[in-house]
C-alpha positions, -999 to 999 in steps of 0.1 A, spaced: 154 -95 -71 123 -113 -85 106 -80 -98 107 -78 -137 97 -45 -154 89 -46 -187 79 -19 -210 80 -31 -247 44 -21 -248 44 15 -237 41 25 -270 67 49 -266 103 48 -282 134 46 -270 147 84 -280 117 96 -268 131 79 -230 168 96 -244 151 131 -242 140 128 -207 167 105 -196 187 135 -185 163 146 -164 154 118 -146 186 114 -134 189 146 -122 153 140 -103 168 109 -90 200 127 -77 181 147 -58 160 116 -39 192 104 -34 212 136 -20 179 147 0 182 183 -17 150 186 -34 114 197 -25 102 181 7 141 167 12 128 168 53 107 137 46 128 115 29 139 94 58 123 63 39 148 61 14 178 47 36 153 31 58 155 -4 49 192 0 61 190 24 92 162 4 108 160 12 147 172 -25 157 165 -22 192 130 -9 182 124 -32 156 130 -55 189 101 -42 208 77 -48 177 79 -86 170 76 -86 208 45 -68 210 33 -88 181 37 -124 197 18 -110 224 -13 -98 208 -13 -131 191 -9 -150 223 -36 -128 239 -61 -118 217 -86 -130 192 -88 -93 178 -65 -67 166 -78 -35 157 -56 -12 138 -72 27 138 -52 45 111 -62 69 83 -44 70 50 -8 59 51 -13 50 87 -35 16 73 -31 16 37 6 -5 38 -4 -26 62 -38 -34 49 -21 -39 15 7 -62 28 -20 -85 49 -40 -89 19 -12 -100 -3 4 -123 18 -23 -140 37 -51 -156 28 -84 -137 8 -105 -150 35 -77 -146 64 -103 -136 90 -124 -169 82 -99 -188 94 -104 -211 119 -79 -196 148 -69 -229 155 -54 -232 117 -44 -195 116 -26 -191 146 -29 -151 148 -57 -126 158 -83 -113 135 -71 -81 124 -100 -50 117 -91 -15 102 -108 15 121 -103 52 120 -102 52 81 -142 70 79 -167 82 103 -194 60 97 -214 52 126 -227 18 112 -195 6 103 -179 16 140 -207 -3 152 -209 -32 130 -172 -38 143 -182 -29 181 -206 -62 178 -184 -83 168 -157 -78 184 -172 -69 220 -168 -103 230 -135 -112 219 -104 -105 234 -90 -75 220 -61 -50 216 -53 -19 200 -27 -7 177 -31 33 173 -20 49 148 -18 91 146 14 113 148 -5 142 162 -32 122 178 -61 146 168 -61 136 134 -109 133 133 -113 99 119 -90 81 143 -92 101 168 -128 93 174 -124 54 168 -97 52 192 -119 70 217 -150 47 214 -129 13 211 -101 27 246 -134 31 268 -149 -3 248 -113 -20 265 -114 -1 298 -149 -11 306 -139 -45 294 -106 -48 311 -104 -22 334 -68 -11 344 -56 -40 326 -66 -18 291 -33 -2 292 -16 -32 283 -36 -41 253 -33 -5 234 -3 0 215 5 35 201 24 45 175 34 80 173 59 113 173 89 104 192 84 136 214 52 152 209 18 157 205 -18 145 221 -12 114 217 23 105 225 10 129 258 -19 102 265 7 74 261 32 87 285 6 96 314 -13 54 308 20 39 305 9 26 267 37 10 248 52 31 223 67 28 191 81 61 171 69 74 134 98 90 125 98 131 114 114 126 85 91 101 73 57 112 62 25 88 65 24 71 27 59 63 28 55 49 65 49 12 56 88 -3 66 78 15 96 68 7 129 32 21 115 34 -13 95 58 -34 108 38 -42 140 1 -55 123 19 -71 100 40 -89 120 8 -94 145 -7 -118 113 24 -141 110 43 -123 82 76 -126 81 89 -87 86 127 -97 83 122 -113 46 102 -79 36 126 -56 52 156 -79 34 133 -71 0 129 -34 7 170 -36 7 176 -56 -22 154 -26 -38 173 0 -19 206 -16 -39 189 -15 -71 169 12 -71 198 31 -59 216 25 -93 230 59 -111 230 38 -143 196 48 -160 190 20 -184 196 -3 -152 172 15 -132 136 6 -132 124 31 -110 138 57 -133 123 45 -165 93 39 -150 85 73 -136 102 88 -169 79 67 -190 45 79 -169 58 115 -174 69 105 -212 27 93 -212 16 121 -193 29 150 -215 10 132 -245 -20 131 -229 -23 100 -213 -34 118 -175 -51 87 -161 -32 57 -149 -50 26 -142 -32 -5 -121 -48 -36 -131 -39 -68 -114 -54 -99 -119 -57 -111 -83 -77 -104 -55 -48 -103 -29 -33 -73 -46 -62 -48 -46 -52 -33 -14 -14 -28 -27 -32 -10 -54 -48 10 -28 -20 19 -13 -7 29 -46 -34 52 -57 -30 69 -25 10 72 -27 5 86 -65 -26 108 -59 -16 126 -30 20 126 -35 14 139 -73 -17 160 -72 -9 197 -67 0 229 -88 -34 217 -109 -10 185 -120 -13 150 -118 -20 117 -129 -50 103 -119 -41 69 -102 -71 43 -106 -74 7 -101 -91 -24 -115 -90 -62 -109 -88 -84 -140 -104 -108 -154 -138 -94 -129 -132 -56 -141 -129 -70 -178 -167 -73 -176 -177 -41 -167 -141 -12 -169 -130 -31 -198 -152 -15 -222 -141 16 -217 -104 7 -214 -103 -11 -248 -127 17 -263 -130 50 -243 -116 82 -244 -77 78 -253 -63 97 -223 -55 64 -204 -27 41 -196 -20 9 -177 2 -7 -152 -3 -38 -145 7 -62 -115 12 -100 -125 20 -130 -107 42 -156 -125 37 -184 -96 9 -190 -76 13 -213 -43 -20 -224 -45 -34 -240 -79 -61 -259 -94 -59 -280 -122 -91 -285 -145 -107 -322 -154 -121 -330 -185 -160 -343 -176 -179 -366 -197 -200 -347 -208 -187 -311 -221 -223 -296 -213 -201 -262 -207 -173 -265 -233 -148 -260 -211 -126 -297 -216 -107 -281 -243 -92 -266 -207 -87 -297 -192 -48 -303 -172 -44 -266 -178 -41 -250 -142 -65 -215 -134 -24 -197 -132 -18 -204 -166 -57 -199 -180 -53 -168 -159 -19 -158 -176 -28 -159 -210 -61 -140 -200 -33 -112 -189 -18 -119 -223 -49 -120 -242 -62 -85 -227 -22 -68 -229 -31 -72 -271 -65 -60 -270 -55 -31 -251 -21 -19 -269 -41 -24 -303 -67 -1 -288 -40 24 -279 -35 20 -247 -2 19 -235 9 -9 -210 35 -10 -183 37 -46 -168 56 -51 -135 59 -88 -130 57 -108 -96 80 -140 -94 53 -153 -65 39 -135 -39 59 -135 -4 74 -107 21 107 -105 -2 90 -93 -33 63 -68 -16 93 -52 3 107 -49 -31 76 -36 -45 70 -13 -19 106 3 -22 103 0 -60 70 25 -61 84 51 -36 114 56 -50 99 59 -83 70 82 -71 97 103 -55 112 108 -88 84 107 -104 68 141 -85 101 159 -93 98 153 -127 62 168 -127 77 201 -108 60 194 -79 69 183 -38 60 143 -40 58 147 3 36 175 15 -4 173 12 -15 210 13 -49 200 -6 -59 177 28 -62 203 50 -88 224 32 -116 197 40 -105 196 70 -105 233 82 -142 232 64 -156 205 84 -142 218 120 -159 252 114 -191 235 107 -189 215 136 -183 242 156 -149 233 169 -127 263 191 -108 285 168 -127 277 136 
């Protein structure tokens, strides 16, 4: 396991972890036992081990033919149904992936869709893709879910006018095993299939077929992030607090919580990993925010978000904390030259690589910030592959899981989602609202 946790500078002591210690194991029992809150959705925790082989099968198929066939894919999701995807395909691909000569990348384009209901951005995508070769990747347990809903009704009559019969075999659907609109549509096309499991609910759904198959359509290696996400499974399993990083973590965030500290920032200090913190502020905020309770799950990128957030993180209100994400090796480095003339000071630099000017800038900004009283959390990358993000996915859900207990709420239900929704169908005028 290449995921280090470190948290010398929580600013919080180690009898103050004692008093909660207790606890958190018993919060961490119950994950494990499936006896808590919400124990009906916690398929996710023996997933990595239990996954449906034959299934599993069907996706990498599917996946080396949408890359053989199509320029395009377009995943239509919502929430957890993008989110892990989105954040594994930024992490492990390239920051400009859909720039990339085909030729050179080998694999489709891949768009999101189905995550708002803004008609420019539907039909910004609609014009560039319309040309292209295309196919669809679904996701919706129910199928009726608005946002996607919509999308994947404007882009299957895009693909039946462009293909005509033939648009069957470029939508893929994943959805209830049994039930539901969608899963209804799919039987009477004849779309492939794959299965979001009941017992798993959308923001824990990313070792799933929901993003197993775009990932693997980009060229990630799924096996080496499923074989992370059980490494993870093994350690994060561990009854032994003080070997448990996922324990002290979510005991430290309640530890910082009860004193105050109600907003949690994740800073990274790379591009690639702003949709993983994504995908984290939605696992925290909706798994942790009910009962009036929470903490507030916000993001920055460092050094860019130094110039503008970091004011107010080094001297703003003192209700804040930070977890940050770093990356110990970078695959892809530049080294500075020393020029002639040092017009911009910078040779004092020179045979330093940007990874190490960029670590001590992490270093540099962890010092400010605990002397301003902030505390810091740092979870530390080795480098940046599928192992390690299957590790870091496993490594946030079982801690958010334990986390939510400790709060005294259910981390896996989302009562709060439906009042929007209930809102906006009576205004639009929708049957039994």
């Amino acid at each position: 396991m290449t995921l280090v946790f470190n948290y010398d500078n929580s600013l919080v002591n180690k009898d103050e972890i004692e008093e909660i210690r207790k606890l958190t194991e018993c919060a961490h029992e119950e994950v494990l036992e499936k006896d808590g809150p919400g124990s009906e959705f916690l398929g996710w925790v023996d997933l990595p081990e239990n996954l449906d082989e034959e299934e599993y099968a069907r996706i990498k198929k599917a996946a080396e033919k949408i890359k053989s066939d199509s320029d395009v894919l377009v995943v239509i999701g919502i929430g957890g149904s993008y989110l892990g995807a989105k954040a594994a395909i930024s992490a492990l691909t390239n920051n400009f992936y859909n720039e990339v000569d085909k030729d050179f990348r080998k694999t489709p384009k891949i768009y999101f869709l189905g995550q708002n209901i803004s008609p420019s951005y539907i039909t910004d995508l609609i014009n560039i893709v319309k040309d292209k070769d295309i196919s669809i990747n679904v996701i919706s347990k129910s199928g009726t879910t608005t946002e996607p809903a919509i999308a994947f009704r404007i882009f299957k009559n895009l693909l039946e006018e462009k293909y005509g019969d033939k648009a069957k075999e470029r939508i893929y659907v994943t959805t209830d095993r049994n039930k539901g609109a969608l899963k209804d549509l799919s039987n009477k096309e004849g779309y492939e299939t794959f299965v979001i499991s009941d017992d798993i609910g959308g923001r824990y759904s990313v070792l799933t077929p929901v993003g197993l198959l775009p990932i693997a359509a980009c060229g990630i290696d799924t096996d080496k992030l499923i074989e992370g996400a059980k490494a993870a499974k093994i350690k994060y399993s561990n009854k032994n607090f003080w070997e448990n990083d996922a324990c002290i973590y979510a005991a430290l965030r309640n530890i910082l919580y009860n004193k105050g500290k109600d907003i949690e920032i994740m800073a990274n200090y790379t591009p690639e990993l702003i949709y993983l913190s994504e995908w984290w502020k939605q696992l925290y905020g909706e798994s942790e925010g009910k009962n009036h309770k929470a903490i507030f799950p916000a993001s920055v990128t460092f050094t860019t978000d130094l110039h503008s957030m970091g004011q107010l993180i080094q001297d703003g209100k003192r209700n804040i904390f930070e977890t940050v994400l770093t990356v110990r090796e970078s695959e892809k480095d530049i080294i500075l030259k020393a020029q002639d003339e040092d017009l911009d000071g910078l040779n004092y630099l020179a045979g330093k690589s940007l990874s190490e000017i960029n670590y001590k800038a992490f270093e540099g900004t962890l010092l400010a910030h605990v002397e301003g009283d902030v505390p810091n959390l740092n979870i530390e990358i080795e480098k940046l592959n599928p192992y390690n993000i299957g590790a870091l996915f496993y490594f946030f859900e079982m801690a958010c899981a334990i986390s939510g207990y400790l709060l005294g709420v259910n981390p896996f239900n989302q009562p709060g989602v439906e009042k929007y929704k209930k809102n906006m169908f009576r205004l639009l005028g929708k049957p039994g609202f």
